[in-house]
N, C-alpha and C positions, 0 to 999 in steps of 0.2 A: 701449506697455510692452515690451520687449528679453524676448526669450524665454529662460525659464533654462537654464542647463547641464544636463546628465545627473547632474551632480556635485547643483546646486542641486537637483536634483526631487528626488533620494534622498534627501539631509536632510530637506526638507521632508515626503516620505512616511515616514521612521521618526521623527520628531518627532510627525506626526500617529496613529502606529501607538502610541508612548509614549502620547500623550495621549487615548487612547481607553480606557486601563485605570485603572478608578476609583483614585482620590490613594492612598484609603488600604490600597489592595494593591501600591503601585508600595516594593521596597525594591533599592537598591544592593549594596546587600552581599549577596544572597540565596547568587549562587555563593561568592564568597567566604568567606561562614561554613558553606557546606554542606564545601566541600577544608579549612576551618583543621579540620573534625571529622573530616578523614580520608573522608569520604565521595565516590565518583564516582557513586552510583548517584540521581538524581534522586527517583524513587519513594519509596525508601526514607527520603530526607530530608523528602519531600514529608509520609511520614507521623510523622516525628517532631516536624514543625512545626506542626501544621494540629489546630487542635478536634478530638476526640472526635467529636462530634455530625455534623461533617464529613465526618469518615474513616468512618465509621461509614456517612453516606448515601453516599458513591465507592464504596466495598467493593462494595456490591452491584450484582446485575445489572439488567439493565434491566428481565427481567420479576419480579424481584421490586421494582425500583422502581414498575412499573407499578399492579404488588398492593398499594403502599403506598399509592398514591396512590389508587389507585378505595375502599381501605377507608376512606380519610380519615387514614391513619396518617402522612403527609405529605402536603405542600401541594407543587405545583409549582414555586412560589416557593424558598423552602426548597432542594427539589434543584436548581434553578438556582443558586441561591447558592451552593451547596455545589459545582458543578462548575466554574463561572466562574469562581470561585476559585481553586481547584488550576488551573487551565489556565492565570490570571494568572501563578502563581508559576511553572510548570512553563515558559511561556513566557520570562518573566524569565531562567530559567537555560539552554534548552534554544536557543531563536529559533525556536520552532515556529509562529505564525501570521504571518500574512500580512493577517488583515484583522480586525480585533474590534468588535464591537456589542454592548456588553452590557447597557446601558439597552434595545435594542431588546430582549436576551431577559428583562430581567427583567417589562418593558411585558406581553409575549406571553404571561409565566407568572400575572402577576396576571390578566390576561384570562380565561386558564383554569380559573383558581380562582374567578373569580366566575360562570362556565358551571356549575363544579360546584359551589359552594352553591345557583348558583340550580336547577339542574335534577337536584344530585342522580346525573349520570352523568358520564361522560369523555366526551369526542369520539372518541377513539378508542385501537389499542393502546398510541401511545406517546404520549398524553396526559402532558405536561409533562416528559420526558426530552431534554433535552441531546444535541442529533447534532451532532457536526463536519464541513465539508465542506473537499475538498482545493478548492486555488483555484480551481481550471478552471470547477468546479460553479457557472452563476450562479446569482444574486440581485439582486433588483431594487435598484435602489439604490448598489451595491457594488461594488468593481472585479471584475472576473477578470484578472491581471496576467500570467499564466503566467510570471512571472519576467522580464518584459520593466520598464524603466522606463518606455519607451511609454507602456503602457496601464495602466501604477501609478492613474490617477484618471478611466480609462474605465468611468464606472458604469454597469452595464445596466440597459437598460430593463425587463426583464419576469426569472421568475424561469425555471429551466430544470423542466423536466416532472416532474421525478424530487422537487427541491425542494419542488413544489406538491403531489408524492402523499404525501409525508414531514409536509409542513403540516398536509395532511387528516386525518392518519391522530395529530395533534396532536403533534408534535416542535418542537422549540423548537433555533434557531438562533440561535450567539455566536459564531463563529469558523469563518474559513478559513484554509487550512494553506498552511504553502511549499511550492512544488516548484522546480527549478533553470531557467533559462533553458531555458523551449520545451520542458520536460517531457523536456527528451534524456540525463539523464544520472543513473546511479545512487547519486548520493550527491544533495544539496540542499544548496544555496547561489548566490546570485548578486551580481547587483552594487546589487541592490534591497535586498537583506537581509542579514545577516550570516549564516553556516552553522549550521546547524540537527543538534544534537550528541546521540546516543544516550541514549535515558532511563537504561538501565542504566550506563552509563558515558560520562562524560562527556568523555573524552579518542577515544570511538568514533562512526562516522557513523552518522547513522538510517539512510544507503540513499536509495533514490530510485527515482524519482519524489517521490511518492505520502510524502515521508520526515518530511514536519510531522506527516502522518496519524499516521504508526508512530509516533516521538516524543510526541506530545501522548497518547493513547492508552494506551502501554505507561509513559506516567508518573500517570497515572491521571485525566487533568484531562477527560478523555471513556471511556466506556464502548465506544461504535461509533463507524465514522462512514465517510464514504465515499474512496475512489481511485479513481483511472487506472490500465492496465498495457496498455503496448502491447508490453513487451520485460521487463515484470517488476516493474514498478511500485509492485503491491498488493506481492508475493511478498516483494522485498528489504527493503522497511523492516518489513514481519511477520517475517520472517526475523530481521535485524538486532538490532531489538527485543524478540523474543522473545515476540510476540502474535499472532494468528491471522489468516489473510486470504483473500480467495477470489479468483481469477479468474474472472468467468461468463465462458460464450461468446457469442460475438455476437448481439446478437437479446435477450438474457435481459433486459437492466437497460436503461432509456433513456438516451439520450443525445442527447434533442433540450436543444437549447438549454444546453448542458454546452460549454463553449471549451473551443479545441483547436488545437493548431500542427498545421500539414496536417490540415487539417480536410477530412473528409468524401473523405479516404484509403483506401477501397473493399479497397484486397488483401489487406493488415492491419490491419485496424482497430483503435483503441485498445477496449477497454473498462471499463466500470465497476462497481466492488464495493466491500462493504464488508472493514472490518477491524474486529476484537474483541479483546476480551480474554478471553474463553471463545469453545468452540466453540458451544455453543447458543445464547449472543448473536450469533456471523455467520451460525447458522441462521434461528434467530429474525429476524432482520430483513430477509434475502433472501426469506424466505418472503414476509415479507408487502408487500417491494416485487414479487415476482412476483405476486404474486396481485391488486396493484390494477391489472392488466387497462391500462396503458400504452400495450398495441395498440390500443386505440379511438381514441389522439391521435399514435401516434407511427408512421408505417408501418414502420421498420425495426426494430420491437420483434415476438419473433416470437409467436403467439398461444397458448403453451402455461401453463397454469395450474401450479401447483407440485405434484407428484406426489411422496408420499412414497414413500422406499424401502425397502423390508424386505430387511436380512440373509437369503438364502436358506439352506436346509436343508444344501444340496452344498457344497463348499467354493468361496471365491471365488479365483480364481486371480492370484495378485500377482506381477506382473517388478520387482525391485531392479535399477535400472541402476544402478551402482557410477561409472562413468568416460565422460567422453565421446569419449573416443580423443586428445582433442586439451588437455585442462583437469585436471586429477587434482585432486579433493577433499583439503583438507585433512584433518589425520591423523580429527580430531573427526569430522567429518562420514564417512571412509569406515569409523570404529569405529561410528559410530551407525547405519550401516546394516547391517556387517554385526551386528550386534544385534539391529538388526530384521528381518533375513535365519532369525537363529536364534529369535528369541520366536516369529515365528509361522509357521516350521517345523515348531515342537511345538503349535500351537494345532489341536484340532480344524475351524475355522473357512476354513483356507487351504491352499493347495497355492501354491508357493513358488517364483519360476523365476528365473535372471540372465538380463536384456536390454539389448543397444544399441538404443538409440535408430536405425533406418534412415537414410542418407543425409544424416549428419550434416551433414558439414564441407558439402556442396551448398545442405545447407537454411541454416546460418549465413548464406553467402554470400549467397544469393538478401535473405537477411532483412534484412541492412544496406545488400544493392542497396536496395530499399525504402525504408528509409532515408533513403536519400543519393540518392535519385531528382531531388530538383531541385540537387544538389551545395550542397544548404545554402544558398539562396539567399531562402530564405521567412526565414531567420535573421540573417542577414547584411542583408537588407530592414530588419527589423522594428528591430536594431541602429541601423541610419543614422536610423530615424527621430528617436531620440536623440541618436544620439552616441556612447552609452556602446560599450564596446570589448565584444566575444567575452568570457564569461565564463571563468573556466579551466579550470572543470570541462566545458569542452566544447573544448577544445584540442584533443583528436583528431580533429576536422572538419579543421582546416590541416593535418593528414598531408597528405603528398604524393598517398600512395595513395586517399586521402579527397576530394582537390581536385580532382573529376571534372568535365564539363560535364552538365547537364539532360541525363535523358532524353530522345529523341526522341517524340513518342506510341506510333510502334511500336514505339522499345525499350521502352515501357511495358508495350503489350499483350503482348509476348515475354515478360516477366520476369511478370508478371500468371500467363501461360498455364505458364510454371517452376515460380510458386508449387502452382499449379492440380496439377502433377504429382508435386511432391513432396508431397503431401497426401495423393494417391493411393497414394502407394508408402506411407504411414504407416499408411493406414486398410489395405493389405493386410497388410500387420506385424500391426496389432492382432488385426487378426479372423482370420490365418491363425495368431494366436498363442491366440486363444480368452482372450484377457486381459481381467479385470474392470476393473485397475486397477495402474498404476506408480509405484512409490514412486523417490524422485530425489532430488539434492541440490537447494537451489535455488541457493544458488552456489558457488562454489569454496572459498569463505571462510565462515569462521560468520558474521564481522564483519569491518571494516576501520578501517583510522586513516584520516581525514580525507585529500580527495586520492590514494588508491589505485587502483593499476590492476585491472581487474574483465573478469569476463568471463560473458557473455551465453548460453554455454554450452546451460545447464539449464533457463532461465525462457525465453529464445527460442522455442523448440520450440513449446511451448503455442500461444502468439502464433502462429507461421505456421500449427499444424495445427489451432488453435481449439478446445485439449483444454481442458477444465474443472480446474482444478489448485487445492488446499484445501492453505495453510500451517498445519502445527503444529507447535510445540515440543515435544522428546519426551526431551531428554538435556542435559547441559553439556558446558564443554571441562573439560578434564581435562591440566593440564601434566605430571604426569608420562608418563600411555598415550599423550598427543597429539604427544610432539615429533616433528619432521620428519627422513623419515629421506634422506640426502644421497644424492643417484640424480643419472641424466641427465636432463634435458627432453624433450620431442617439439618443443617451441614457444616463438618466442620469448615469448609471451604467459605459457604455462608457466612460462618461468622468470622472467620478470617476478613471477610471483605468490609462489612461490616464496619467492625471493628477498625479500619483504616478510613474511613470515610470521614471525610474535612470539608465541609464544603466552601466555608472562605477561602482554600484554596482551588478551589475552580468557580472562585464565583467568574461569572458572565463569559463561560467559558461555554461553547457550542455543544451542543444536545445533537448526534446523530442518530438515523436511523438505520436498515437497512429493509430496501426493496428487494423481496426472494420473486422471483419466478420459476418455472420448470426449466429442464435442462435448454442448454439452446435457444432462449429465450433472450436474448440479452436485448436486442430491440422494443421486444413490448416491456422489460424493467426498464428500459431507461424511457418509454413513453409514459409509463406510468408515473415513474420518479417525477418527471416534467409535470404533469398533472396533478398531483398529489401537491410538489412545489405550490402551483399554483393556486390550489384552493387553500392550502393551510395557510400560507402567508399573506395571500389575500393578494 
């Protein structure tokens, strides 16, 4: 039998992707009657169409889904159904998965329910709750595709670490999310899937990596669920979308048995986190994947248990970086900081400083050498195995500048030993700054149209110096304060961004930020995030 085209396997996998969502959730028109009602925002249509009893179990969090379910006031079942659902239609209009099961989750939630009539407890905290995982995350059975048509029907064999302590702890799995060709680019779309369009509006990108995640998510068809960010991953589609998201740093969250393009990449590593829709559900659930103790099966998982953090007495000392010398924040984003510059100027709680970021434009460099370390040739590989062409959203690879040869091993260990220095010069910044914590853009843009040029800026950083960084929404855009005021450039990247800048199309669209800490720190960012919350919004 004649092996298919690239062309034939893509059919074949979203025929088979259609036909995995039960008949009688499958509607055609779903977008079309959400724009004839004037509506872009997915959520909002989501709740105008969807039961009562539905909306009603989505609303809530997961630890009060949790409390419902250990009272008996709901069944497993039930919130399965109620999330599967919204994530069907939310998918229908959005192209947020990648891979659906949902006989297997409703199999898994009956199961649970007959543990708890017959015994009377839960398995554990998130006994019958709905997690989404981004594709990368395996599962036995299941592809992990990364966006390759490749490996569109490469089932794995076992599940990944992180999956099995999620299992344990009684989480119920229905869906993996897209990410774009090889996890490289900050919007989602490939040539597997069609693109995957902001829940708040649906003329804007969810961002990327990590952008099924933010998408499905911030349209309510999951509560949590997990990403990737090795350049910003988790951050841009929280961002994007307007939901919460974390970065751990290396060592915190496993990632054994988690696929990855450049896999087991040592200088920067990807890592993995959740994203929510409240902050105390990304707390909530990092806690308790820190705390199931991962280091007993995984050696790169580091052994530190979750340690709360208290608000001290003294004030905590915060740098607003405003600019990165080379990127300028839109208007939205550089009024929402300085706002946040002034709310908690006047808080008893902070002492308030403006900072650059150290050795900026060095450290970018070094971070896209990284990169580009095999000249894109793990991608280009993986492409022929197909056939299928370079996706477009990764067109910047064919720059010229981009089309470098491999690394040698010593220009490995050289650029390795760069990163190693510019770290150093970061950690003396921080501590010769006495800084608890920096507040940032995360990108230059609140949001983007579909195909826009982006920059790496603000979410990089993290990545090379392995800070702990906690997305929050904190403001909107605002077309009259935000429009663009006509200046020079520094870049052409600058003005590239610039120059796309629309603000009627993101009016009243969420302003994030991003809370950096030092490495390891993920508890006092998200104490801080909490705080911060709380003074800015009042």
């Amino acid at each position: 039998m004649a092996s298919r085209t690239w062309q034939e396997t893509v059919s074949l996998k979203q025929r088979e992707l259609r036909d995995s969502i039960p008949r009688e959730w499958i509607d055609d028109n779903l977008k079309v009657d959400m724009i004839s009602k004037g509506l872009v925002n997915t959520r909002e249509y989501l709740d105008d169409i969807l039961p009562e009893e539905e909306k009603s179990i989505t609303s809530r969090t997961i630890m009060e889904l949790s409390q419902a379910i250990g009272n008996g006031e709901l069944t497993a079942l039930e919130v399965t159904k109620a999330f599967t659902h919204r994530a069907m239609l939310a998918h229908q209009i959005l192209n947020c998965c990648s891979e659906i099961f949902i006989n297997q989750a409703l199999e898994r939630a009956e199961a649970l329910d007959t543990i708890f009539k017959e015994t009377g407890k839960t398995v554990g905290p998130l006994h019958g709750i709905p997690i989404s995982l981004k594709d990368q995350v395996d599962l036995k059975g299941i592809a992990s595709a990364l966006g390759y048509v490749s490996r569109c029907h490469d089932k794995k064999d076992e599940n990944s670490l992180l999956a099995d302590k999620l299992l344990e702890m009684g989480a119920i799995f229905y869906v993996k999310t897209c990410v774009p060709m090889a996890m490289m680019a900050p919007e989602t779309g490939t040539n597997l899937f069609p693109y995957t369009y902001n829940a708040l509006n649906i003329n804007l990108s969810s961002g990327g990596s990590s952008g099924g995640e933010g998408a499905l998510i911030a349209a309510g068809g999951a509560r949590v669920g997990f990403g990737t960010d090795i350049g910003g991953s988790i951050r841009i589609p929280a961002s994007y979308n307007g939901i919460y998201g974390i970065k751990p740093s290396v060592g915190r969250v496993s990632y054994l048995r988690v696929s990855n393009s450049y896999a087991n990449q040592e200088c920067i590593p990807s890592v993995i986190g959740p994203l929510a829709q409240t902050l105390e559900e990304l707390e909530f659930t990092l806690k308790l994947v820190v705390d199931s103790k991962c280091w007993l099966q995984d050696p790169k998982v580091l052994p530190i248990g979750w340690t709360q953090y208290t608000i001290p007495s003294e004030k905590l000392k915060i740098g607003i970086w405003f600019d990165s010398g080379d990127v300028e924040p839109m208007p939205a984003i550089k009024r929402t900081l300085k706002e946040i510059y002034g709310s908690l100027s006047k808080s008893d709680n902070f002492e308030v400083v403006k900072v650059e970021w150290p050795e900026h434009q060095r450290l970018i460099k070094a971070l896209f050498d990284v990169y580009g370390a095999d000249a894109s040739k793990e991608i280009m590989n993986e492409c022929a195995k197909s056939g299928e062409p370079l996706h477009r959203l990764l067109d910047y690879l064919m720059d010229p500048e981009n089309k470098t040869s491999p690394l040698t091993i010593n220009q490995w260990w050289e650029l390795c030993n760069e990163v190693y220095l510019i770290k150093a010069k970061y950690l003396e910044f921080w501590c010769g700054n006495q800084l608890d914590a920096i507040i940032a853009p995360v990108m230059a843009q609140t949001q983007v149209k579909p195909y826009s040029v982006s920059s790496l800026d603000y979410t990089g950083v993290c990545n090379l110096c392995d800070c702990s960084s906690v997305v929050i929404p904190l403001n909107k855009v605002d077309p009259i304060k935000d429009t663009l005021i006509v200046r020079g450039t520094r870049s052409d990247l600058e003005k590239s961004i610039r120059d796309q800048y629309d603000v009627q199309a993101v009016d009243k669209m969420p302003v994030c930020v991003q809370i950096i800490t030092r490495k390891l720190e993920e508890e006092k960012g998200l104490a801080i995030a909490s705080l911060v919350q709380k003074v800015v919004k009042g």
